[in-house]
Wavefront OBJ file of the C-alpha trace (Angstrom):
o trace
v 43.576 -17.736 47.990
v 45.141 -14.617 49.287
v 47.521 -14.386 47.702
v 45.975 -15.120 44.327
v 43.383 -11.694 45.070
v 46.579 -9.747 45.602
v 47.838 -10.979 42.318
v 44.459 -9.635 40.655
v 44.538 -6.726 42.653
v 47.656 -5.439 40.763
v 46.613 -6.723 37.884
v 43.535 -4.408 37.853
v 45.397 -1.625 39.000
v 48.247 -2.138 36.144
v 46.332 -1.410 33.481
v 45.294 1.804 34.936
v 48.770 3.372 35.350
v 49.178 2.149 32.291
v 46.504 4.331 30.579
v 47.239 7.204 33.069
v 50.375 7.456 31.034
v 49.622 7.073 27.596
v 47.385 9.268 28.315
v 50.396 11.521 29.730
v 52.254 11.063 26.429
v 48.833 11.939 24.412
v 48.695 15.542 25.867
v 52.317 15.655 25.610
v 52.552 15.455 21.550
v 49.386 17.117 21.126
v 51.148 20.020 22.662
l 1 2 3 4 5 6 7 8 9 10 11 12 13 14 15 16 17 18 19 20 21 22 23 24 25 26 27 28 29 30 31
């Protein structure tokens, strides 16, 4: 059980860094 929210904890929080840096590269080549 615990360790199964931890799992989905990262999970949600993946996805995020993941956007945070596409969103990175976006600025980057529109500059």
């Amino acid at each position: 059980m615990y360790l199964s929210k931890m799992l989905f904890k990262s999970l949600r929080e993946l996805p995020s860094d993941i956007e945070l840096e596409s969103h990175k590269i976006m600025l980057k080549s529109s500059m």
